[in-house]
C-alpha positions in Angstrom: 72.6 -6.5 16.8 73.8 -10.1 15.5 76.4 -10.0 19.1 73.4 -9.3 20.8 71.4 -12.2 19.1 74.6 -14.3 19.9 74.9 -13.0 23.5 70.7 -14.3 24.3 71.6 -17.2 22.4 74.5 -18.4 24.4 72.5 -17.4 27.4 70.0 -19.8 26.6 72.1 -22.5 26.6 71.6 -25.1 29.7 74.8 -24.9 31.8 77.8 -25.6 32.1 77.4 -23.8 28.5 80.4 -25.2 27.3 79.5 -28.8 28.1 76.1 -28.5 26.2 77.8 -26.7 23.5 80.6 -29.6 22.8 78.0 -32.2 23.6 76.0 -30.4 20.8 78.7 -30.4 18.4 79.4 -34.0 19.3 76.3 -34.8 18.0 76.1 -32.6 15.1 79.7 -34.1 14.0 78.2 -37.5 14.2 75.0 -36.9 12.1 77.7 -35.2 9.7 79.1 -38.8 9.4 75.5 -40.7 9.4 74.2 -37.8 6.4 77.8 -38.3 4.6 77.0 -42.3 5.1 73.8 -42.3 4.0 74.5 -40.4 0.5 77.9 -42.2 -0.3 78.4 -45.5 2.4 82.0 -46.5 2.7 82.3 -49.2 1.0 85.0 -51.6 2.9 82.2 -51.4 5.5 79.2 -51.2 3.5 81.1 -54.9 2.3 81.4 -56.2 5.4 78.5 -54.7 7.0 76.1 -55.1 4.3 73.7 -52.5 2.9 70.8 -53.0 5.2 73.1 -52.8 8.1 75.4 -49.9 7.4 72.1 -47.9 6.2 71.0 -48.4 10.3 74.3 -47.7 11.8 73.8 -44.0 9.6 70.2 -43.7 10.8 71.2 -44.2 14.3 73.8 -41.3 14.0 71.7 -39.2 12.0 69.4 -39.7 14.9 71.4 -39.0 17.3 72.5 -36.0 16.1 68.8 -34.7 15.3 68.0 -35.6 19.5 71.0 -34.8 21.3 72.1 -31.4 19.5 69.1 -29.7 20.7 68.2 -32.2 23.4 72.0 -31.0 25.2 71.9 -27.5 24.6 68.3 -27.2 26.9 69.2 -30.1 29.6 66.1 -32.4 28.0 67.5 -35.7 29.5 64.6 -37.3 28.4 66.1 -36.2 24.7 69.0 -37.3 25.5 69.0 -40.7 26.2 67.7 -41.6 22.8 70.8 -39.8 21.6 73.2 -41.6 23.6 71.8 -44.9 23.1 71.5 -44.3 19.1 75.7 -43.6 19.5 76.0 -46.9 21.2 74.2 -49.0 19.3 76.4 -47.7 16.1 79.2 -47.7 17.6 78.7 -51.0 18.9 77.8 -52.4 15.2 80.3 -50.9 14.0 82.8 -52.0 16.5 82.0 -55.6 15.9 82.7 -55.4 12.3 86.1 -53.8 12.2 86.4 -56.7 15.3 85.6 -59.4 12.7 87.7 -57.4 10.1 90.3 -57.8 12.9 90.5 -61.2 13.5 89.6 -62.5 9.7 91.7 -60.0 7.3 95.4 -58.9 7.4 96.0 -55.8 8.7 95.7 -53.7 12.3 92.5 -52.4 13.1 93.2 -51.8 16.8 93.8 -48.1 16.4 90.4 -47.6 15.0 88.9 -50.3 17.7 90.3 -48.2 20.4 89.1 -45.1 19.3 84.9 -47.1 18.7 85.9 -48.5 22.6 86.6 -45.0 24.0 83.6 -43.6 22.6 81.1 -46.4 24.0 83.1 -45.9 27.3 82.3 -42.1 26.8 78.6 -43.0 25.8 78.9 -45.2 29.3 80.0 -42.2 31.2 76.8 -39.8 29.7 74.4 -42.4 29.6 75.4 -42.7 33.8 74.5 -39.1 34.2 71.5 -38.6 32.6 69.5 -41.9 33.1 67.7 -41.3 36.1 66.1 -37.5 35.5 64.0 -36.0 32.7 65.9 -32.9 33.1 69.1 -31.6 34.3 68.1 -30.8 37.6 69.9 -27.2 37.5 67.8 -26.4 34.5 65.0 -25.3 35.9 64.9 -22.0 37.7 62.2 -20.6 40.3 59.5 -18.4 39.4 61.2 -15.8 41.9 64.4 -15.4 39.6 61.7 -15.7 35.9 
C-alpha cells in the first residue's frame, strides 16, 4: 500500500523525475538554511549584514524553497522563476558581504565566495531554461493519452 502510494507519487512527478526531485530538494535544503536563519541568524553575518538585511536574505530562501519545491516537481515555470530569482538575490547579498569581509578582515573567504559564485552561475544556468515558458513544455500531455 504505502509502495503503491510512493509508486503514483513518483509518477506524478514532472520529468526528467530525477531533475525535479534534486531541484526539489535543492530548494527544500535552502529553506532549511533560511528557517534555521530566521530562528537563530549567524551572527558573523548577522554583524556584518545587519539584522534587517540578513532577516531578507532568510525570507528570500524560505521563499524560494516554499515556490520551487513544488513549483519543480509539476514543471510550473511560472513557479519557478520566483524561486530562482529569490536564490539569486540571497546569494548575491550574501556574496557581497563575505566580498567586503574579504577585502576588509584577515582571513580567506575565497572558498566560501566560490561556492556563493557557483551557485549564482547555477541559478544563471536554470533561470536560462525556464524564462521564456509558463510550463515545461513536455508537461503537458494530450487528451488522447489522459
Amino acid at each position: 500500500m504505502a509502495m503503491n502510494l510512493v509508486k503514483r507519487a513518483w509518477q506524478r512527478v514532472h520529468k526528467p523525475r530525477v531533475i525535479a526531485a534534486t531541484y526539489a530538494a535543492l530548494y527544500l535544503t535552502l529553506a532549511w538554511g533560511g528557517t534555521a536563519s530566521l530562528i537563530d541568524p549567524p551572527s558573523t553575518i548577522e554583524g556584518t549584514l545587519g539584522e534587517a538585511a540578513m532577516t531578507i536574505l532568510a525570507l528570500l530562501l524560505v521563499l524560494a524553497g516554499v515556490t520551487g519545491a513544488p513549483s519543480a516537481l509539476i514543471g510550473a515555470w511560472w513557479l519557478e522563476r520566483i524561486a530562482v530569482m529569490s536564490v539569486a538575490f540571497s546569494a548575491g547579498l550574501y556574496g557581497t558581504v563575505v566580498f567586503v569581509r574579504q577585502l576588509a578582515d584577515s582571513g580567506n573567504r575565497q572558498l566560501q565566495l566560490s561556492f556563493i559564485a557557483a551557485v549564482l552561475l547555477m541559478q544563471l544556468v536554470r533561470w536560462h531554461r525556464i524564462k521564456d515558458r509558463p510550463y515545461d513544455p513536455g508537461r503537458i500531455e494530450t487528451t488522447e493519452s489522459s
